[in-house]
Short mmCIF file of the C-alpha atoms (twelve columns), coordinates in Angstrom:
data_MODEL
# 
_entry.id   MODEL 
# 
loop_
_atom_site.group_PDB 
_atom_site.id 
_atom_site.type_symbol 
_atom_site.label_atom_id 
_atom_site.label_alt_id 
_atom_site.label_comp_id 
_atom_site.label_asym_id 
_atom_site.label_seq_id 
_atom_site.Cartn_x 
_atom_site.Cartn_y 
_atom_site.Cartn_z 
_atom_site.pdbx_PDB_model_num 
ATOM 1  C CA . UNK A 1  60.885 41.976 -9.270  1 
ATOM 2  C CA . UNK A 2  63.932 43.040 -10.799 1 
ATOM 3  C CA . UNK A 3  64.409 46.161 -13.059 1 
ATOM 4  C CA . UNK A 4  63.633 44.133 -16.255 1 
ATOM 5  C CA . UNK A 5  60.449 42.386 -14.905 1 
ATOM 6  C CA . UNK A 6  59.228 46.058 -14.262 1 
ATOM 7  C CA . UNK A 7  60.139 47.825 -17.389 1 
ATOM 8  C CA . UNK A 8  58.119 44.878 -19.152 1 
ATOM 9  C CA . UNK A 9  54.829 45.524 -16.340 1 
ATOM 10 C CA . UNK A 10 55.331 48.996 -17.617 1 
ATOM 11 C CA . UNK A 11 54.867 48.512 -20.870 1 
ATOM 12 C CA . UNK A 12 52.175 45.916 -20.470 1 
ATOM 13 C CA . UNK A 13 50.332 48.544 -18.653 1 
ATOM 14 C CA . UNK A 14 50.516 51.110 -20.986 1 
ATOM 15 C CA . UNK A 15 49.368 49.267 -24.182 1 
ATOM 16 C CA . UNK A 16 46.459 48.129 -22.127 1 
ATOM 17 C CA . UNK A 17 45.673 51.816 -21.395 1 
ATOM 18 C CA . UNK A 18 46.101 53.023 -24.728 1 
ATOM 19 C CA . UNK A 19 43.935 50.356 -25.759 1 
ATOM 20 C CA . UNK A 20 40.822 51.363 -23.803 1 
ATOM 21 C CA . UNK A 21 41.595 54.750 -24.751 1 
ATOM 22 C CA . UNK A 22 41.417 54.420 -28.448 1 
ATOM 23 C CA . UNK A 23 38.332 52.190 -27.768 1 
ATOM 24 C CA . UNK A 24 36.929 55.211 -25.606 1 
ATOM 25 C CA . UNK A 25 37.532 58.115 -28.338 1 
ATOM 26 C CA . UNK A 26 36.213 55.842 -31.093 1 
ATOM 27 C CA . UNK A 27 32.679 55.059 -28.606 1 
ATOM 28 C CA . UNK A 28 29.743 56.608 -29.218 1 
ATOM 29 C CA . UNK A 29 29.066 60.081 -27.096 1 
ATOM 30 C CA . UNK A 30 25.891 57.959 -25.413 1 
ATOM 31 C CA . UNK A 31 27.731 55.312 -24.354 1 
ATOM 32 C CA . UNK A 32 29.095 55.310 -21.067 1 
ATOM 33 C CA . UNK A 33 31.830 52.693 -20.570 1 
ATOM 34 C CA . UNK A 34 31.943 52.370 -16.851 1 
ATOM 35 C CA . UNK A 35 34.184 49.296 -16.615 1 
ATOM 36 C CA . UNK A 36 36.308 50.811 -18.925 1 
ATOM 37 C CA . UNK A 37 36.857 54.099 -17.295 1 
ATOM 38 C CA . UNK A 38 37.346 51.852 -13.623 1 
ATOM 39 C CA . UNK A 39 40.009 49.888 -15.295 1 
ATOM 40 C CA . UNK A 40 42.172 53.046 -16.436 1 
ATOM 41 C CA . UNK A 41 41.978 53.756 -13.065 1 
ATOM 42 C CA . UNK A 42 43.374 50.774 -12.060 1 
ATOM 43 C CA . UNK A 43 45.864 51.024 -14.774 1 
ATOM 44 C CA . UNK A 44 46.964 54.790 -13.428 1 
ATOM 45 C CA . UNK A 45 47.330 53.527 -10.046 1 
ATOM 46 C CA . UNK A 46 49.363 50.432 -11.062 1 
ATOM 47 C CA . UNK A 47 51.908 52.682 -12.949 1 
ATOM 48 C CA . UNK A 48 52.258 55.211 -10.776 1 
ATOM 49 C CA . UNK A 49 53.491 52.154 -8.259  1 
ATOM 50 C CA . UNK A 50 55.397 50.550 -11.041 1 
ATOM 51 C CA . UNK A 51 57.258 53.772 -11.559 1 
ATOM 52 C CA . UNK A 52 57.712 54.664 -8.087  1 
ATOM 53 C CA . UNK A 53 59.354 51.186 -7.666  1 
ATOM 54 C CA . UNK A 54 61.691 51.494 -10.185 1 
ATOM 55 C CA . UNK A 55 62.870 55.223 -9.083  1 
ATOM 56 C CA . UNK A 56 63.023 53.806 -5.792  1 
ATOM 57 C CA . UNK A 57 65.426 50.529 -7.169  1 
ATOM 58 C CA . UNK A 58 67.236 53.239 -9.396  1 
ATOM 59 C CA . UNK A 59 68.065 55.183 -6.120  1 
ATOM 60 C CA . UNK A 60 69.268 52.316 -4.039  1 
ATOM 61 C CA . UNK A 61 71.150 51.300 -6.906  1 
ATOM 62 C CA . UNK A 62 73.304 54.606 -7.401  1 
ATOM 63 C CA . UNK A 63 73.785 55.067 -3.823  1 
ATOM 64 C CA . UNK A 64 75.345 51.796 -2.997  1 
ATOM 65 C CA . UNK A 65 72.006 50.004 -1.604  1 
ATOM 66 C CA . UNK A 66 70.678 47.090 -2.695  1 
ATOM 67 C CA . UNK A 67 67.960 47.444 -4.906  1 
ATOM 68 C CA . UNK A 68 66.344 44.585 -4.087  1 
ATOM 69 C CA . UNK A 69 65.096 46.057 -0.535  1 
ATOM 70 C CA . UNK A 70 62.720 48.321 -2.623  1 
ATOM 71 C CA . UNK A 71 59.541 47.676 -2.344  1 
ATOM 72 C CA . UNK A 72 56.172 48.339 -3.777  1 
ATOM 73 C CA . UNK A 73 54.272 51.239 -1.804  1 
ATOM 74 C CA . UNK A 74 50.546 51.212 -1.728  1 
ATOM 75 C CA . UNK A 75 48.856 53.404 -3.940  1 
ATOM 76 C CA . UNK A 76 47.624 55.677 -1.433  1 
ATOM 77 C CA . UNK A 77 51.373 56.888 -0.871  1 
ATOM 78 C CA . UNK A 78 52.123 57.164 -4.446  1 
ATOM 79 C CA . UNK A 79 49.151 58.844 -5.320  1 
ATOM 80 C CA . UNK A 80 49.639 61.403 -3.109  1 
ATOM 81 C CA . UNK A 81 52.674 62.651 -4.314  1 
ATOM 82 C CA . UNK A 82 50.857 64.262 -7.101  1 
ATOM 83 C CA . UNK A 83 49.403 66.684 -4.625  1 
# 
């Protein structure tokens, strides 16, 4: 997945998200949207990876590596960095 292909996930991603956000603000306060809320999770974790992979192609890049030995790092690793 080149830097292109990613940029493109990204914003895929995103739109999705902000779609079942606005859906989210605009539900009732007595309706709980379960599948909703599981998918932003999904979405979260899949653009924190997404992001990660492209700092970590960006970074091979500008110190002579080849980008293309980056590689996707389970969500458990990228997730933690936030702690």
């Amino acid at each position: 997945m080149d830097e292109r292909d990613i940029l493109q996930r990204i914003t895929t991603l995103v739109d999705e998200e902000r779609e079942l956000r606005e859906r989210g603000e605009s539900a009732s306060p007595d309706h709980d949207h379960v599948p909703d809320r599981i998918r932003l999770q999904q979405l979260e974790e899949d653009l924190d990876q997404c992001w990660d992979l492209l700092r970590q192609r960006r970074a091979k890049k500008q110190y002579g590596e080849n980008p293309d030995d980056a590689e996707a790092r389970p969500v458990s690793q990228v997730e933690d960095y936030k702690n």
